[in-house]
N, C-alpha and C positions, 0 to 999 in steps of 0.2 A: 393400357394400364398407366394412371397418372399417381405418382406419389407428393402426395401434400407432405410441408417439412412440420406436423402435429408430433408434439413431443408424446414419448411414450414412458411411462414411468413403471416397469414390474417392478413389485419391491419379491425378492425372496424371503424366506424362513428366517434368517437372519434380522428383514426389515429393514436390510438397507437396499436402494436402487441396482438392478443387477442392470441389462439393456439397458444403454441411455442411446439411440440413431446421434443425439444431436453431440455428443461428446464425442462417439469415434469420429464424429466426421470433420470435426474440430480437431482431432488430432492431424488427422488423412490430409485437409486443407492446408494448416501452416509449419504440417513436416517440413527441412529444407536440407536434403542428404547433400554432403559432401562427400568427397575418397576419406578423409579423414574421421570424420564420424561414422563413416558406414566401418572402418577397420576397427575404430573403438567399440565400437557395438558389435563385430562379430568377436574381437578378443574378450567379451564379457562374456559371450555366451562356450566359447572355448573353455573356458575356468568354471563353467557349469552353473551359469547364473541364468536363469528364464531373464525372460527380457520382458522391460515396460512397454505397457500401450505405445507411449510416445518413439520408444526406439523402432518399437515394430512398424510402425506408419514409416520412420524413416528409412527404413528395408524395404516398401513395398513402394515407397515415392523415389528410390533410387532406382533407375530405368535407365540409367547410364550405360551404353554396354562393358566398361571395365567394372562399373560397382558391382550389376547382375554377375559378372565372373568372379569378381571377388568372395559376395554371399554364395556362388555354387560350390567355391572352394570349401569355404567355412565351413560349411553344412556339411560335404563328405568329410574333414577330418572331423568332423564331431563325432558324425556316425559310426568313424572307424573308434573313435575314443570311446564311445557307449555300448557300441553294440557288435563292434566287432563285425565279422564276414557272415555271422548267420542272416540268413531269413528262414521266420518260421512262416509255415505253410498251414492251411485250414481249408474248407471247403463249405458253400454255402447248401443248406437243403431247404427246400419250402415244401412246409408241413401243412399251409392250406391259404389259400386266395381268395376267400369270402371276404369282403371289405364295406364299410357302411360308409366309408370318407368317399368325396370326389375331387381327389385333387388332380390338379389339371393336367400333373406330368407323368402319370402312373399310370401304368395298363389296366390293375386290378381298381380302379375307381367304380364305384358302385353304380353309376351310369353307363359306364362302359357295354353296351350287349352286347359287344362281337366275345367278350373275352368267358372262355369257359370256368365255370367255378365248379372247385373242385378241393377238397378236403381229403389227404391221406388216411385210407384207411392204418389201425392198428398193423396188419398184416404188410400192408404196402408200403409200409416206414418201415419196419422190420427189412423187407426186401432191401428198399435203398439203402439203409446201414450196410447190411451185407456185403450189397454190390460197391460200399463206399471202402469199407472194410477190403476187398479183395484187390481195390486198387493200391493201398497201403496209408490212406487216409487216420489220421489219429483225434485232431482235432474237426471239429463241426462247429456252423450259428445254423442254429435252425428259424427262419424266417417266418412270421405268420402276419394274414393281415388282421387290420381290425376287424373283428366281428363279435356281437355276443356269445358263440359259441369257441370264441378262442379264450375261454377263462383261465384263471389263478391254476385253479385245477387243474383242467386240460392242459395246459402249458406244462406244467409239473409233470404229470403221467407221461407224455410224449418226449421228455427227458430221462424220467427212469427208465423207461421205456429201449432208447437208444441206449444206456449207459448199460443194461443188461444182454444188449446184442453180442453175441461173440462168435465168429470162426475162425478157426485153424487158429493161428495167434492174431489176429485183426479185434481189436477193440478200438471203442472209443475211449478218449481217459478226458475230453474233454469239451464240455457244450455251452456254448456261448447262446445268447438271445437276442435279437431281434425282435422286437413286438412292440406294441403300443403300450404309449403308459400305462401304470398302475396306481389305486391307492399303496399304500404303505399295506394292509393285509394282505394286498393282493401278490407285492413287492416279497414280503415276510411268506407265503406260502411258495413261492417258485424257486426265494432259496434256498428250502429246506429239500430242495430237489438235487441241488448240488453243483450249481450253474457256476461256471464261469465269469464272463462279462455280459452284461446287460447293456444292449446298444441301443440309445434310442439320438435319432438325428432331429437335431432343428428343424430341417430342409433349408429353411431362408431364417436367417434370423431379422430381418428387417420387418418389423411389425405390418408395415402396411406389404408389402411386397407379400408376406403371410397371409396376410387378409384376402389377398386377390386369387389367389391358389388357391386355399382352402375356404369354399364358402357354405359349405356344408358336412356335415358328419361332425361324430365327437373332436377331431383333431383340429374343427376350425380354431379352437380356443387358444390360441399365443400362448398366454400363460399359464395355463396349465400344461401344455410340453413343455413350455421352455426351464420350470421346476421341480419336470418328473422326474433327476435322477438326482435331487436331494432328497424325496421322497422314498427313490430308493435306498440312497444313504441311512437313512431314519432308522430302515427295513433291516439293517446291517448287511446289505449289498455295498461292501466297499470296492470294487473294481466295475466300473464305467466307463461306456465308451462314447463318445461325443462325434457327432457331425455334422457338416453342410453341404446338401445337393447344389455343385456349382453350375453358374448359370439359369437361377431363377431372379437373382439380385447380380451388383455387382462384386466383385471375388475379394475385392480391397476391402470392403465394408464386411465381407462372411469368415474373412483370416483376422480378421483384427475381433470379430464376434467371437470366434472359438478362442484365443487367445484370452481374453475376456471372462470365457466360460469356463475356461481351465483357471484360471486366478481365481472365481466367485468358488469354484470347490476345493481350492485349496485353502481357501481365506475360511468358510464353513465347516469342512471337514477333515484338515488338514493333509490332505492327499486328493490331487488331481485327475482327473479321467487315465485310466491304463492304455487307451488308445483314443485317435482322433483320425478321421476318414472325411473324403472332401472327395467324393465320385463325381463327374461330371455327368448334367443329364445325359440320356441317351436317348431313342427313336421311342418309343413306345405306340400302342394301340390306341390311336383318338386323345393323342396330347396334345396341349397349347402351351409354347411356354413364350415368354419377351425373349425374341432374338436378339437384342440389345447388349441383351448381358452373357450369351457365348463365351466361352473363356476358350482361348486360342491353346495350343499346344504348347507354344512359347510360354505364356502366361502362366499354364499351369504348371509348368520345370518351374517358377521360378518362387509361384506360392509355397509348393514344396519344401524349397530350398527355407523359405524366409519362417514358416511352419517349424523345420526342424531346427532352425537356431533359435527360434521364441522360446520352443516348450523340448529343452534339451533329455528330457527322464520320459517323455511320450513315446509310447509305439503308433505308429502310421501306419496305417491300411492302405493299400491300393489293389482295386479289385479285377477281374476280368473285365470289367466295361474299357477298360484303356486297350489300347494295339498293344504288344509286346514289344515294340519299338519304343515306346513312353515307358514301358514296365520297366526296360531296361535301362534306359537314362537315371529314369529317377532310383532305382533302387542303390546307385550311387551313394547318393548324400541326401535321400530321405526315410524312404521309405523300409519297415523290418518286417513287415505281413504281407501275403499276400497271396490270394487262393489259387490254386492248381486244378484242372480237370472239371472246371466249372459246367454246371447244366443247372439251367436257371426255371425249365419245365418241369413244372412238378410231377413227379415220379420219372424221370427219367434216366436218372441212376440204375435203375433197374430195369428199363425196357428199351429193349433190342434194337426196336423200328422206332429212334429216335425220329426221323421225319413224321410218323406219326401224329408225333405229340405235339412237335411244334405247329403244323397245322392245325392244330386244337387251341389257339393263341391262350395258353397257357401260362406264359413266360409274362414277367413283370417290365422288364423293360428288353434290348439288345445285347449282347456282349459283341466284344470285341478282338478277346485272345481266348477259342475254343481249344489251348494244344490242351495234349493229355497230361496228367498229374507226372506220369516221366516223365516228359517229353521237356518239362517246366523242370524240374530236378535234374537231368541233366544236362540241360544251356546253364542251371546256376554253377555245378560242378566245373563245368568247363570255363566260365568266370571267377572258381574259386571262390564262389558261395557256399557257407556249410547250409546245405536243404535242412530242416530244426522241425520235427513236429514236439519238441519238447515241453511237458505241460508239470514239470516239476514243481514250479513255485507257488500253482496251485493247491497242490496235497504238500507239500511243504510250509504251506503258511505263510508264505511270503507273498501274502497282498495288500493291498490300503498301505496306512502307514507303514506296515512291516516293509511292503515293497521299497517303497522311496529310503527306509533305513540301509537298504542292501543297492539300490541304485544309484541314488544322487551321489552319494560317494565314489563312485564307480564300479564297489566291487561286484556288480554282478556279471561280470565277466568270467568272475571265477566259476561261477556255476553256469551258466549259457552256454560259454564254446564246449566244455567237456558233456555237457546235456545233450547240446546239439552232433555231439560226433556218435553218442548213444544211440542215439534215436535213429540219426543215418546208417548207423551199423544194421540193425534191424531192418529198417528198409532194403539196406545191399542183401540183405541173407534172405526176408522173408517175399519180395515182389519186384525188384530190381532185374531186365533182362539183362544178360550179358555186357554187354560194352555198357550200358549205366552201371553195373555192378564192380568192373573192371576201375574205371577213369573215380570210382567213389572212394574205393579200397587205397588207391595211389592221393587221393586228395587228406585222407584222413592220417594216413602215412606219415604225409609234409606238415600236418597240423600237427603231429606227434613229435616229428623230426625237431620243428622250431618252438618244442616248448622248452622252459629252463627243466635241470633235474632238479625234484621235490616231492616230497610224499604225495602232492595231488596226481602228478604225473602219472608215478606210480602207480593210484590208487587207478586213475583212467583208464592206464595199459590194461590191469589187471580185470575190470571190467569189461574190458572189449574181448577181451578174450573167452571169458564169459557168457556174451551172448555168441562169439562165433559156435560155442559149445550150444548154444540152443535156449539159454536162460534168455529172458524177456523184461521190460519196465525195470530197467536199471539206471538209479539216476544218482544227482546230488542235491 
């Protein structure tokens, strides 16, 4: 793979130049970090200011190792300033692997024949709900590949779908997407389904680096992903989720892209992507990628770090493809998501003879951290993480611009911790064994212990007690 330095010009909806390769790399080339600039730059984004292209190049060209300690410090007191000690939890479901793209690093590529294709039935999504539901799952993304039979429609229906699954007290209250672009109709019919975030990733945002991946299917076209989710914006989808598969490009040029990509939707629609996710390739079924560009472990603690001081009001994804070792470095001072109890074969939330299925190379790429949806809730407990399946700001209204009204200022703390000790309470009463239920009830205790007294307080206790009595979706 040879990259020629041919300028690329998308213009977006706007009409102005979104991607320019040759201006970040212009930033990248004559950054020059000192200790002094790198402290001024993270004390800007302390005070809750996103950071410019230019500061951002000088966080990622300081490789000093006091400056890298410095930005990891940064970045965790942020996080403790924004987001406090939750992480909320989700879990991924793939609703079907039929795909007409062939990109190079993906097991479902439509040249792929080892890989089984395979579309959930109605019935067989209903199961995984269930079995997702019994493990104490609230929130979902449901994943599909590209295919003509993965329509506007079909995507809709397989979200009402799940939103109407219920037992015992296990519901879903909230479904994220996953999928390939849309037009704007197509955008406007899926969400009147009632979705959450709509994810759609770059992969590479380097134009030619794109090119060489994707050389066939709809997805070859650069730009038309790279403006699919002002399209959804249009759609009045205002909650977006932006990413870059690291390791198909260099990681210096795909942090300074989503940075980038988070200003062009702020600057458009005044409100930024809800989330930003950066997975590192994985092994997959018959993939090619440039080993060149590997992003080391080290490397990725550090983009992290420089990620969450750029775009201080982002939520950060990190998914089950990392070890539990990396999950837990970074959940420090980057990361506020991140999935539990993952199974990446489809239907196998519901079937027993999981080795079955994985010999049916069904799965999209590897993971790396298989523990169980406990097992991930109580190491955060015992880190003194509040576990959050809380999806209130959704059915509250507090998305798009409403969000950033109640974030950038800080105060959505007021709502998060007391959301997040709800949701946990429910978890401790409805699927919690013993010693998770025990060490959850003393954690929530200490959050109640160290709050000031005030009517929210009150309101909180008074709540909790609540569902110990058996009421359910109690929020603020």
């Amino acid at each position: 793979m040879k990259f020629t330095p041919e300028k690329y010009r998308i213009e977006d909806i706007s009409g102005k130049p979104f991607i320019d390769p040759d201006e970040i790399w212009e930033y990248l080339n004559h950054a020059q970090p000192t200790m002094e600039r790198v402290m001024h730059i993270i004390d800007r984004s302390l005070n809750k200011n996103r950071l410019s292209l230019e500061e951002v190049a000088i966080l990622i060209k300081a490789d000093d190792p006091a400056m890298v300690d410095a930005i990891k410090e940064g970045a965790r007191k942020l996080k403790e300033m924004v987001y406090g000690q939750r992480i909320v939890l989700f879990a991924p479901l793939y609703v079907g692997n039929s795909c007409i793209n062939n990109c190079k690093y993906c097991g479902f590529k439509a040249s792929n024949r080892q890989a089984v294709r395979r579309t959930l039935t109605q019935e067989e999504l209903i199961e995984n709900v269930k079995a997702l539901e019994d493990e104490g799952q609230k929130r979902l993304i449901l994943v599909y590949g590209e295919h003509p039979s993965y329509t506007p429609e079909y995507i809709a229906s397989t979200v009402r779908t799940v939103y109407q699954v219920k037992k015992g007290n296990g519901e879903i209250r909230r479904v994220n997407i996953n999928a390939a672009p849309m037009d704007v109709e197509g955008f406007r019919t899926i969400k009147q389904a009632g979705i959450g975030t709509y994810q759609i990733f770059q992969e590479t945002y380097h134009p030619e680096a794109y090119t060489w991946y994707h050389q066939s299917g709809r997805k070859k076209d650069y730009a038309y992903r790279l403006v699919s989710l002002d399209r959804a914006q249009e759609a009045g989808i205002d909650d977006v989720g932006i990413g870059a598969l690291l390791g198909l490009y260099d990681w210096r040029f795909e942090v300074m892209a989503l940075v980038r990509h988070t200003s062009h939707l702020e600057a458009c629609f005044n409100v930024g992507p809800h989330t930003i996710s950066f997975p590192r390739v994985q092994d997959a079924s018959d993939y090619q990628i440039d080993e060149r560009y590997k992003v080391s472990d080290e490397e990725f603690v550090r983009l992290i770090a420089i990620l969450r001081l750029a775009v201080p009001y982002t939520g950060m994804i990190l998914t089950a493809r990392e070890p539990s070792f990396i999950r837990d470095e970074v959940l420090q001072f980057g990361c506020s998501q991140i999935d539990g109890g993952t199974r990446l074969e489809l239907g196998a939330y519901a079937e027993e003879d999981r080795k079955k299925l994985q010999n049916l190379n069904l799965e999209q790429f590897l993971i790396n951290d298989s523990r169980s949806l406990n097992e991930v809730i109580n190491e955060l407990i015992q880190k003194d993480y509040i576990p959050s399946f809380c999806t209130a700001c959704y059915r509250k209204g507090r998305t798009g611009e409403h969000f950033m009204e109640f974030s950038v200022p800080g105060f959505i703390k007021r709502f998060c911790t007391p959301n997040a000790l709800l949701t946990l309470a429910e978890y401790l009463c409805d699927y919690a064994p013993a010693p998770t239920r025990e060490k959850g009830w003393k954690l929530i205790q200490k959050q109640l212990d160290g709050m000031e007294e005030s009517t929210g307080k009150k309101a909180l206790e008074e709540r909790m007690e609540r569902i110990r009595q058996g009421e359910r979706d109690l929020y603020f």
